[in-house]
N, C-alpha and C positions, 0 to 999 in steps of 0.2 A: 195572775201575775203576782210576783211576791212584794211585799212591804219595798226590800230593799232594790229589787230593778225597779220599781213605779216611783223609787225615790228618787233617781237618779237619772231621769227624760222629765221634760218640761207635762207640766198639767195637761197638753195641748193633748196630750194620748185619751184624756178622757173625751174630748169630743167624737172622736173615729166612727165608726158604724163599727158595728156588736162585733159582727164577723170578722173585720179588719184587727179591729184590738185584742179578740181572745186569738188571733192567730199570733199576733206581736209580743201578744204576753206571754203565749206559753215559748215563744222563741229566745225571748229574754230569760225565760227561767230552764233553759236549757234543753225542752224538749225539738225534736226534727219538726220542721216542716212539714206535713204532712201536701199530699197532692190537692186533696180539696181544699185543705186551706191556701196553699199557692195561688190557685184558681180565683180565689177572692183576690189576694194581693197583688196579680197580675193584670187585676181591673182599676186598679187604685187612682186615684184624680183628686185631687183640692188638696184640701186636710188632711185625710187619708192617703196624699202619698206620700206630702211631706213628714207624718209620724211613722211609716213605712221606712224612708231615707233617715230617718235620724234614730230609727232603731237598729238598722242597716250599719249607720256610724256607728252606735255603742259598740253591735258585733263585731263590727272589722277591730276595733279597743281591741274589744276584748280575747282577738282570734289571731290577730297578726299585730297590737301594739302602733306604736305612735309614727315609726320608721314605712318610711316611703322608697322603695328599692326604683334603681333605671340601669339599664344592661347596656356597655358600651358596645356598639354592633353593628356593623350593615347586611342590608340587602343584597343577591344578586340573584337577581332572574334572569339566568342566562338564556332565554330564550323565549318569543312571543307567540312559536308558531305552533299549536295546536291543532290536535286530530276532530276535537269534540268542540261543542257551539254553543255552549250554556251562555241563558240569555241574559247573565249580570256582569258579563264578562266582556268588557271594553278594551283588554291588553292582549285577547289572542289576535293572529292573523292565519288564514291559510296560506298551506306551502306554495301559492303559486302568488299570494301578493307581496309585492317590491318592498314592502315596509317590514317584512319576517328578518328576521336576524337568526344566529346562533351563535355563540360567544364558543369557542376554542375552551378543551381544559386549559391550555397555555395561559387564555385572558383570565379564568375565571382564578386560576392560581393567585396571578397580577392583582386583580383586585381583591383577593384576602390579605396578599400580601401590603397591600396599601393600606387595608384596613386595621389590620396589628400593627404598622407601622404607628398611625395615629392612636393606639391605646384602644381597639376594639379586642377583648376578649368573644367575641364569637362573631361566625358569620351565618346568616340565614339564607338556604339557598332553597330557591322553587323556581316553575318554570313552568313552560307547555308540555304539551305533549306529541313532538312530532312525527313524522311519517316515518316508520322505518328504522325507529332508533334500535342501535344495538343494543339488548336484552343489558347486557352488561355495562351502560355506558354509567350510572347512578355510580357505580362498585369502582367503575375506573377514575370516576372524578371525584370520587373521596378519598382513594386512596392518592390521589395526586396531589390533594390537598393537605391530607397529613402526613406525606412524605417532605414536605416543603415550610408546609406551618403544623411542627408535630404539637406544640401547646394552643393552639386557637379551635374553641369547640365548635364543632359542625352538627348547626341543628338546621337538618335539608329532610325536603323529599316528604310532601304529602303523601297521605294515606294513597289517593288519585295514583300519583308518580310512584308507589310503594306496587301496584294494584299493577301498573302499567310496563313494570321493570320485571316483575314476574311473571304474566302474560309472554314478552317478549323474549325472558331468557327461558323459557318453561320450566323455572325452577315455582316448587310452592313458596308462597307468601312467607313460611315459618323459615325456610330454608334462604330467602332470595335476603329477610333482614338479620339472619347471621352471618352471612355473607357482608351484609351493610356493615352491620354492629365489628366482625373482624378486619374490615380495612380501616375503619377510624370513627363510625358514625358516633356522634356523641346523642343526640335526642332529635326527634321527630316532632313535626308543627302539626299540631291536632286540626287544620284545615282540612277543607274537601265537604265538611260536615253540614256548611249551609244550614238546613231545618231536619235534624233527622227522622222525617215524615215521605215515605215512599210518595205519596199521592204530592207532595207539594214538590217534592225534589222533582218527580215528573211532568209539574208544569213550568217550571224553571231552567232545568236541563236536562232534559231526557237524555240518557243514556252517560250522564254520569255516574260512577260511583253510585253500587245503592247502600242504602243503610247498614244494610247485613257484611255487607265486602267492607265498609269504614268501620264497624261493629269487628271485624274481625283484625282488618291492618292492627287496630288499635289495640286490640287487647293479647293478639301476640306478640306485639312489639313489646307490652309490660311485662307479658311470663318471661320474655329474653332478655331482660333488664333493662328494657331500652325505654325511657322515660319521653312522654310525649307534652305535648300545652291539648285545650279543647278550645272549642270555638260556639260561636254562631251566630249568622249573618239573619238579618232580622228589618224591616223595614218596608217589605217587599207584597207578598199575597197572604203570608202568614197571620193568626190570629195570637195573641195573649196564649189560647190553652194551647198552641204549637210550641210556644218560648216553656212552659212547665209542663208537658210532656218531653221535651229536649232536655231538659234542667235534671228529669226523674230519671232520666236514663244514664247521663251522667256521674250521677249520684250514683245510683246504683254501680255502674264499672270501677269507678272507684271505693268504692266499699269492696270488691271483690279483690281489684288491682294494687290499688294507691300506687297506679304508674301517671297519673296526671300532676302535674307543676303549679297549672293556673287556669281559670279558667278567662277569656277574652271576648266579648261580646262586640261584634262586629256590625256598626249599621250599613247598608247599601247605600253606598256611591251613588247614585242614581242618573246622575245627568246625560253621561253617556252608554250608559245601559243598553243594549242591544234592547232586550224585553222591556223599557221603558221608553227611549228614545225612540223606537219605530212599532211601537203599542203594538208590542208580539205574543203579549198575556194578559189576558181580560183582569182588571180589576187591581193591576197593577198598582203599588203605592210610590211616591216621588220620595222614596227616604222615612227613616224615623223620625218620629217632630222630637224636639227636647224632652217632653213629656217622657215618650217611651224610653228615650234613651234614660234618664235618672232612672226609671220603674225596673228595665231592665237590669240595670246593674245592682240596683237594692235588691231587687228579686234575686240574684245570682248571689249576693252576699248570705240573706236570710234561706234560700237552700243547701248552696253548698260548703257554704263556711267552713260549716263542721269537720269538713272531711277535704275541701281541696286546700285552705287556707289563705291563696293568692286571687286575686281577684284586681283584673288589667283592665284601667280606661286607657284605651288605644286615641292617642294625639293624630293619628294617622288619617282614622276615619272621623273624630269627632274635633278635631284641631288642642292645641293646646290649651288654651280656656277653658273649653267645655272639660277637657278632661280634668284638668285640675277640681272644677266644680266637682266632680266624680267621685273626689276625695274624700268629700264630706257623704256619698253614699252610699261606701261600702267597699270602697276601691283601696289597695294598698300596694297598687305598682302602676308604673307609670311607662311598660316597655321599655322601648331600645333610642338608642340616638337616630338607628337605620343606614344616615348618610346618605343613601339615596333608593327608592322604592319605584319600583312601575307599575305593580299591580292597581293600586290606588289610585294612582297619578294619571292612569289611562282612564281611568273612571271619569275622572273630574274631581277628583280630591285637590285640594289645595295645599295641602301640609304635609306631602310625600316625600320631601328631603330632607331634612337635621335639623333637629332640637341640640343644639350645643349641651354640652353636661351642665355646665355654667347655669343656661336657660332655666333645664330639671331643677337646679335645685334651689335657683329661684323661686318656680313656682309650688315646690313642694311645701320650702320655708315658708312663702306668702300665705297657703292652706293652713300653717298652724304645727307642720310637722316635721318631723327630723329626716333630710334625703341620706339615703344610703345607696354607691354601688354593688351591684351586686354581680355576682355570675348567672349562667343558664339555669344552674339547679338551686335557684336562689340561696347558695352559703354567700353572706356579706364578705365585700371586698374588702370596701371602707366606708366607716361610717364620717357623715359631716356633720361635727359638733358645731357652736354658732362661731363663725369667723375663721372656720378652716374653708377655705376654695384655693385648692391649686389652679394651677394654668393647664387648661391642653390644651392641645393643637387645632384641637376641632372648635374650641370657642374665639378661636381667629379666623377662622374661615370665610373669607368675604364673600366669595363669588364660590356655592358650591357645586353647580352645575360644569365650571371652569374646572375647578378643583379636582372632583369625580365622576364628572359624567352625567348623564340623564337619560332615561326615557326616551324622550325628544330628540336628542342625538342619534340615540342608537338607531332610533328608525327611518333618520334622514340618512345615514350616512352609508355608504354601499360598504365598510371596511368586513362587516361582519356579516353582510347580505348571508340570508340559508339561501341552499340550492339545495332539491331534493337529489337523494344519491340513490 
């Protein structure tokens, strides 16, 4: 490590184990992470995580600067009813239980359009997977979208749903998202990814998505221009060297690509977990503890920095405090407002509806840093010097379930009831 990055972290780096510090040193002096050394830093606890996390901070400085970005935006999962039965998945239903829905393209229009209304530049759309869908329905509901809202960007349709629309229209993957990319799609959510470990995805969901088909959505979505986020869900039966074999793969398609945005470290929901809740896989974990969660997102800082630059604590899964903590360990985005989410919220998440903009940059400010909006392809919107806070709409929001719905709603209420066709 050089004179001047050892000058510039507290002394506290010389206590570390040997392994920990020549791995932080040579990251502060510019070199990659290598896998073996990940391996050490993926094990990190005491002291050693905390100089992990605040070398983590230098790099986010040094790699993305002082500016904290949040995306005005909502959710809409139009639909809960799914073909497949992955056991982390608390928001599917089958097509023959009373609580399935499917939102019309009419509603799903409606609520983009609600959502530009209040000052969302994008909407994110995912869903089930249900029985019988038409090949082409992904193609017909973005184009309905951006026939109606032609400036609001549409980042839909996991790799899963990417997987599942070309199946159905028997066009190829390469062919089914130029299709997407020509009616209006603007970027794809790097979900579906879980642990990219064949053996662990099959004790979690057999028969979802394997690696090699997400491995593929993914990387011809970037040869067609089409920019995606990556992910991964973590908490669960996986071990430390799963998170940096995931981490190296990444790395890797971005070094080939540079079609990735950011990457978002997602912990399991756990509570209502099918594979937790009804102990459906041996050795199941109840969630990430805190611990993992800083280690995780330092780890993602000190690998992929170099090359993805963005690096997301999701409020969603880890609530707004924890994420803000996040700040100080490598994180330099703080997502979306949402407005309203179900995937999470079926889970047992607590924090699956709105963060007011107001809130974001609250808590950004109170971190120490400068909030910035930003768009999907993180170009800044606007930056908030000290004492600029406009008003929106969404930071008077009383009642936001009243306002736009819910989860809860939509599976109480017969308006949207699925019937299989």
């Amino acid at each position: 490590m050089s004179t001047g990055a050892a000058g510039s972290l507290p002394t506290a780096l010389d206590a570390v184990a040997p392994a920990v510090r020549r791995a932080l040193g040579r990251a502060l002096d510019g070199h990659e992470v290598t896998l073996d050394e990940a391996y050490a830093l993926a094990e990190t606890r005491g002291r050693d995580l905390q100089a992990m996390a605040m070398v983590a901070d230098e790099m986010r400085r040094r790699q993305a600067g002082d500016t904290v970005t949040f995306v005005v935006n909502r959710n809409i999962n139009f639909t809960n009813v799914c073909i497949k039965h992955c056991g982390f998945c608390a928001f599917s239903r089958d097509h023959r239980e009373e609580e399935g829905y499917l939102l019309p393209i009419g509603e799903v229009v409606r609520r983009a359009r609600e959502a530009w209304d209040v000052g969302a530049t994008e909407v994110c759309i995912q869903a089930g997977l249900p029985p019988k869908l038409d090949g082409r329905f992904y193609i017909d509901l973005t184009r309905a979208l951006k026939a109606a809202l032609p400036d609001l960007h549409l980042h839909a349709f996991s790799p899963e749903e990417v997987l599942y629309g070309s199946v159905r229209s028997g066009l190829s993957i390469k062919d089914y998202l130029t299709e997407l990319r020509a009616a209006g799609l603007g970027t794809l959510p790097g979900t579906s990814a879980e642990v990219l470990d064949q053996e662990i995805r099959d004790r979690i969901a057999r028969g979802r998505i394997t690696v090699d088909q997400w491995i593929e959505v993914i990387t011809t979505a970037h040869a067609l221009g089409i920019r995606t986020t990556s992910t991964i869900m973590f908490g669960h039966v996986e071990t430390p060297a799963h998170w940096v074999r995931h981490l190296g793969l990444l790395r890797a398609i971005q070094k080939d690509t540079r079609g990735f945005t950011e990457f978002v470290p997602l912990s399991l929901i756990h509570s209502e977990a099918p594979m937790y809740a009804k102990k459906l896989v041996d050795g199941i974990r109840p969630g990430a503890t805190g611990i993992e969660i800083i280690r995780m997102h330092a780890l993602a800082r000190l690998m992929l920095g170099p090359t993805f630059r963005n690096i997301q604590a999701s409020w969603v899964k880890e609530g707004p405090k924890l994420a803000q903590l996040l700040l100080d360990a490598g994180c330099n985005d703080l997502g979306g407002t949402l407005i309203n989410e179900s995937i999470s919220t079926s889970a047992g998440a607590s924090y699956g509806q709105l963060v007011p903009p107001a809130e974001l940059r609250r808590l950004i400010r109170d971190a120490g840093r400068v909030p910035a909006q930003r768009d999907t392809l993180y170009a800044l919107l606007h930056v908030y010097e000290a004492g600029d806070d406009p008003d929106s709409i969404l930071d008077h929001v009383e009642d936001v379930e009243q306002r736009f719905g819910s989860y809860r709603q939509l599976i109480a209420s017969g308006e949207f009831r699925f019937t299989a066709r």
